[in-house]
N, C-alpha and C positions, 0 to 999 in steps of 0.2 A: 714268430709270435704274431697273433693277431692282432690288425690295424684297429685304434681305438680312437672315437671320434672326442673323448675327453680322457681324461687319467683317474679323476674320482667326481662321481655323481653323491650330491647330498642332497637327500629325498629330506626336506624340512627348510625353511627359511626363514623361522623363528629365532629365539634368543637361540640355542642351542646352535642349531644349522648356521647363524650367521656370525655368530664370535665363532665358529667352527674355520669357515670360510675366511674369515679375513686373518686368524692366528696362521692358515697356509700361508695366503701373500704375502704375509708378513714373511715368514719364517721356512719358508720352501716353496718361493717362488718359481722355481721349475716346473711344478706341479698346475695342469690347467684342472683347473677344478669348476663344477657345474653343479648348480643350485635350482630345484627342483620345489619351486613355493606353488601353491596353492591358490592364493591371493593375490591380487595383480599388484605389481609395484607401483608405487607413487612418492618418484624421484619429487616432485615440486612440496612435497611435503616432509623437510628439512629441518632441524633442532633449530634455524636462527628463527622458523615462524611458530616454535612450541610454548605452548602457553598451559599451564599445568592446569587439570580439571581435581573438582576436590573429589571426584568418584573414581579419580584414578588406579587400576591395580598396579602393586607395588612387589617387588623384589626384594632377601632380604640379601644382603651383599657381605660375608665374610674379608676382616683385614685379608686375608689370604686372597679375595678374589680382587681386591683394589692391584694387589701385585703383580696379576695375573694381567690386566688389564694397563698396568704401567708398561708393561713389558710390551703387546702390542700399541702402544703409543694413543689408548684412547683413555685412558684416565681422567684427561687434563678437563677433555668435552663433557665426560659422563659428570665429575665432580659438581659442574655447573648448577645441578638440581638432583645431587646426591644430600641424603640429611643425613647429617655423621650422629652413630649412637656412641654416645663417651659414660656413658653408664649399664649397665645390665642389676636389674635387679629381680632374685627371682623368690617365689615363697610359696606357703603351702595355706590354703582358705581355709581359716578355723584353727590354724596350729602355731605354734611358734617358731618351728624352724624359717629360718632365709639366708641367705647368701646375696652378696653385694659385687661386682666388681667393677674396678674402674680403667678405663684408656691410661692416665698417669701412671698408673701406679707398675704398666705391662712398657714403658716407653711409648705409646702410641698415644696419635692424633687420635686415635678413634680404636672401637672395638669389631666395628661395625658402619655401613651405611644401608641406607634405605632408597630404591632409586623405585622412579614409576617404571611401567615396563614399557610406557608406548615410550618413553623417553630413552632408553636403551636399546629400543630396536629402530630408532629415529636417527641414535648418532653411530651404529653400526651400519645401517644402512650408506650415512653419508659417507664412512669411511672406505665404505665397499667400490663406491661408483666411483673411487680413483684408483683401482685397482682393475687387474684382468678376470676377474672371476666373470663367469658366463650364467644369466639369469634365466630360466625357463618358468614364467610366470603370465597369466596361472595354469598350472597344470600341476599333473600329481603323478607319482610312481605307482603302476598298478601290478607290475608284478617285475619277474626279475628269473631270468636264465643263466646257468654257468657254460663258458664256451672258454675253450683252451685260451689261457693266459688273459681271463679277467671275467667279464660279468656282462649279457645284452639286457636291456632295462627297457621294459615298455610304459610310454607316455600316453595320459590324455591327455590332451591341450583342447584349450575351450575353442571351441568354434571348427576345431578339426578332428581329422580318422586318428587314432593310434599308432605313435610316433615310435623311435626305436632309438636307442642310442648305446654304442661299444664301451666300457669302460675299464679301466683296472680296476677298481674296486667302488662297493656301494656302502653308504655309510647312510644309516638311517636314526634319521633327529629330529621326525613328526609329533613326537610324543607318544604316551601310552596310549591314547585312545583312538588312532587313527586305522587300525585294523594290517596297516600293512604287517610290520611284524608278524601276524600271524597268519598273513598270506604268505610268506616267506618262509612258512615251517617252524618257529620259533613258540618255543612253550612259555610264559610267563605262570610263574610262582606265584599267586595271588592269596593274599592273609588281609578279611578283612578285620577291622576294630569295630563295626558295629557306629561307626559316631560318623559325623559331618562337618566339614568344618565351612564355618559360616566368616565371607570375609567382608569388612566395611570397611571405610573410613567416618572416626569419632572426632568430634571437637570435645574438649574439657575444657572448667572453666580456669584450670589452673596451666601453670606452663609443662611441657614434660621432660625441658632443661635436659633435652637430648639423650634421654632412661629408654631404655624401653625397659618391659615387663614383664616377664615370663610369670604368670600364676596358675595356681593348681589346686580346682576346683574338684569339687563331689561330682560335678559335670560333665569334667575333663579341661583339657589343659586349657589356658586364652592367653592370647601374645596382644600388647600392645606395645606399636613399634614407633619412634620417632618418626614425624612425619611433613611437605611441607617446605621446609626450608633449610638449604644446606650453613645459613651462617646465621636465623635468628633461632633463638628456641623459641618456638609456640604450641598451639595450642591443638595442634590436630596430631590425630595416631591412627595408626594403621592397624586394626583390630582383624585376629584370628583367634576365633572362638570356637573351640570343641565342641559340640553337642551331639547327642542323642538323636536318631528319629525324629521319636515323640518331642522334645522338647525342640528341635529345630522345628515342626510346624505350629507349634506353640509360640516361639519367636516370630515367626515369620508371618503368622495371622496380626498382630498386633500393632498398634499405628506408633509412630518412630518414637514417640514419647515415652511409652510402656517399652520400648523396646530400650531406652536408658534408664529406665528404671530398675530392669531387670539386669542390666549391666552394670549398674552399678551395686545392686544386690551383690552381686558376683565379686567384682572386682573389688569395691570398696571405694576409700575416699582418698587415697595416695594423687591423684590428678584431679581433686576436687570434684564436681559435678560434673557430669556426661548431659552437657547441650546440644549434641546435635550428633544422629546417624546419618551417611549417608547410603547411596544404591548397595543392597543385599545380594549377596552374589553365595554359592554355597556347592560343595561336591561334596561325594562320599571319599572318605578317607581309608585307604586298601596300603597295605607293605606289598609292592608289584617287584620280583627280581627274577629275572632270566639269569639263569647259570652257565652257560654257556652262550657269551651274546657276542661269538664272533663264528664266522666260514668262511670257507675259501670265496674270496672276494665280499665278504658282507662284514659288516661290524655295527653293531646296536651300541647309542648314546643316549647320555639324557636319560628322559623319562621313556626312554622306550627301553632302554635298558635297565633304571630300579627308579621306583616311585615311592618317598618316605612319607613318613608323619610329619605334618609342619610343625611339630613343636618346638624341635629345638633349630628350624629355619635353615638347615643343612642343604637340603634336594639340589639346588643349584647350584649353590660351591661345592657340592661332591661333583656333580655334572659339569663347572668347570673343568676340576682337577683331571678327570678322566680325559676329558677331551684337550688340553696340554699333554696329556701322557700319548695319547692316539698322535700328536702331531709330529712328538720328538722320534716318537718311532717311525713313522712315515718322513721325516727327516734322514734319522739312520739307515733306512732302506735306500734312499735315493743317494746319498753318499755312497754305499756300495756295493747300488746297484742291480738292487733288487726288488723284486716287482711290489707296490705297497697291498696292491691284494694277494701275497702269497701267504698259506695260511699259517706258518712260523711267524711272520710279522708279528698279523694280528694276535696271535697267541702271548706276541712278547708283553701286547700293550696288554690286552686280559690279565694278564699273572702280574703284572707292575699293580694296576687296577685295582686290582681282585682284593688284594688288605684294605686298601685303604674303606672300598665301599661296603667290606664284611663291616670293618669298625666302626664306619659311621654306623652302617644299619644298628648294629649292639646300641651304640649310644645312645641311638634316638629311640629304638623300640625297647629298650630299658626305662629309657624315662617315662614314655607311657604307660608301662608295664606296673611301674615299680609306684607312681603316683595314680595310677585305677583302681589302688586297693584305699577301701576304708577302714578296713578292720583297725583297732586301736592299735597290735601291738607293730601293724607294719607300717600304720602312722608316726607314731612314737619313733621306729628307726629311722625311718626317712628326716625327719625332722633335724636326729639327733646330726643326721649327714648332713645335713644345710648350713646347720651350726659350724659343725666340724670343718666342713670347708672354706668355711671366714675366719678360722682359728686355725688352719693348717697351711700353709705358705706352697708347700708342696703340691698337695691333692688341689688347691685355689686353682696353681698357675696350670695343672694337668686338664682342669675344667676350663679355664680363661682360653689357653691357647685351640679344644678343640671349638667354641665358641666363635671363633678366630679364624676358623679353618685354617689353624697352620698344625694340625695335627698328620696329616696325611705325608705321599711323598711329595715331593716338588719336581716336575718338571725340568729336566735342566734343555734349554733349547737358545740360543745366543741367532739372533739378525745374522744374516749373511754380511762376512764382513765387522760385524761387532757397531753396524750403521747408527747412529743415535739411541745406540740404548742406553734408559737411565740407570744409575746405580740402583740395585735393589734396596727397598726401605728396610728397617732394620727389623729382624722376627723376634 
């Protein structure tokens, strides 16, 4: 077998790549695993000196992904400036249907939390640096050769020639738009919606008593998410607005005051007055899935493997789930003994995978689907479902739990040793 200067190279060192990397040490510490960022590290900038900004981008975090993260031992950090959502409420603009659900009523603290991102990859990082994981930063993966019993990967590193490195398998968590993927031969399935989604953070004048909002506009969909504070309810939210084109440069020519005005057109008076937008941030919004997002020695995660609608706030706790699923199998392989880039492996984590991120996709590009029509009589249905699922105990909890992300499979992966694991919280 060919001599390999690591066991697995992860081309990304984002949220993705790096809960990626530390669920290994955790969980299959035999494994020397190499991280391939972009971005140069800066170890002196640690979560005890994080000071929250109100233009922070934010994450939406599924109960399913707290459990995920209890498991690798970092909950307890992240909780610190996570803002728990103990309400969801969702409705249709100009109609009568909504549906309500609450954290109590499911057993749970929460249904949901809200974390920024630099604060997630602040306390991933500090968990990383007492671990053995090996950093190559900054530098990037520029392409990638198969050679008997694993995968040669070539490096740029800033300030030198093109580096090289042996590995058992490559595992790529850049995201969609970094192009590798499709220097590596991979085809992405791309379906756009036509719309943008524009993301802020709003102050209201009223509290959001830790709601968020899912509403469904003539527009397209707008989320606003608890925001801010993990133990006060106040008054800022995490605002992801659907728009159009045309009306995204319509928003976006307009000075911040018109710009709540028009949000509150939309949205309405449920958080009283919209005082205050912050920094405008906005991408095209595309359904991205590769069908095939493994090879011998390669495996696509994340957003380089499927990119959803942010409506119903899924994209990342699917891209957890997978990447638990990618680690227990790469666990199984080394218990017996076999290569984690052989292409059976990854085929097993694919096919484990594959439902769960079919069904997310339905669920979320349903709800787009199904709330993009005007017409009356497919207003009138939808509605009558809104209804129905506040009056049906059944269809509620089938919506609450994928809400929840505890729809999919779970992971089953136990610490070597069974070493301070918490009891799972209750699904």
């Amino acid at each position: 077998m060919t001599k390999t200067d690591t066991d697995l190279i992860i081309a990304g060192g984002g949220l993705a790549g790096a809960t990626l990397a530390l669920a290994l040490a955790r969980m299959v510490p035999s494994l020397r695993v190499t991280v391939v960022e972009a971005f140069p590290l800066s170890p002196d900038a640690l979560p005890e000196s994080y000071q929250p900004s109100y233009d922070a981008r934010s994450t939406a975090l599924a109960w399913g992904s707290r459990l995920i993260f209890e498991e690798l031992g970092l909950w307890q950090r992240l909780a610190e400036h996570a803002t728990p959502i103990e309400h969801i409420h969702v409705s249709d603009r100009g109609h009568f249907g909504a549906t309500r659900l609450h954290a109590a009523e499911h057993g749970q603290a929460a249904l949901g939390y809200v974390a920024d991102n630099r604060w997630m990859g602040l306390c991933l990082m500090r968990e990383l640096l007492d671990t053995n994981v090996q950093w190559r930063a900054p530098a990037e993966v520029t392409d990638m050769t198969p050679i008997p019993g694993g995968v040669r990967v070539q490096l740029s590193e800033e300030g030198e020639e093109t580096a090289e490195l042996k590995a058992r398998c490559l595992v790529v968590a850049d995201g969609g738009r970094s192009g590798l993927r499709e220097r590596l031969g991979f085809r992405p399935d791309r379906h756009s919606y036509g719309q943008n989604a524009l993301i802020a953070n709003v102050s209201t004048s009223d509290s959001h008593g830790f709601t968020a909002f899912e509403r469904f506009t003539d527009a397209g969909p707008m989320a606003l998410l608890p925001h801010g504070s993990p133990t006060r309810a106040g008054h800022q939210s995490a605002l992801v607005w659907t728009l159009s084109d045309e009306v995204l440069q319509q928003v976006l020519a307009l000075p911040d005051d018109e710009k709540c005005r028009w949000l509150q057109d939309r949205f309405g008076w449920r958080l009283g007055r919209f005082t205050r937008i912050g920094a405008c941030h906005h991408y095209p919004l595309t359904l991205t899935t590769v069908d095939e997002p493994v090879r011998p020695g390669v495996a696509l995660v994340g957003n380089a493997a499927h990119a959803l609608h942010p409506v119903a706030g899924q994209g990342f706790n699917l891209a957890l789930r997978g990447l638990m699923t990618l680690v227990e199998q790469f666990r199984l392989a080394e218990e017996h003994g076999r290569s984690i880039g052989d292409l059976e492996v990854l085929k097993r984590y694919q096919a484990l995978h594959r439902e769960d991120w079919q069904q997310t996709v339905r669920f979320s590009d349903s709800l787009v689907r199904l709330f993009g029509h005007s017409m009356l009589p497919v207003a009138a249905a939808r509605d009558a479902g809104l209804v129905g699922l506040d009056l049906l105990p059944g269809a509620k909890r089938w919506f609450a739990r994928k809400a929840m992300g505890l729809g999919g499979r779970r992971a089953v992966i136990e610490r070597p040793g069974n070493l301070n694991r918490e009891a799972p919280a209750n699904e």
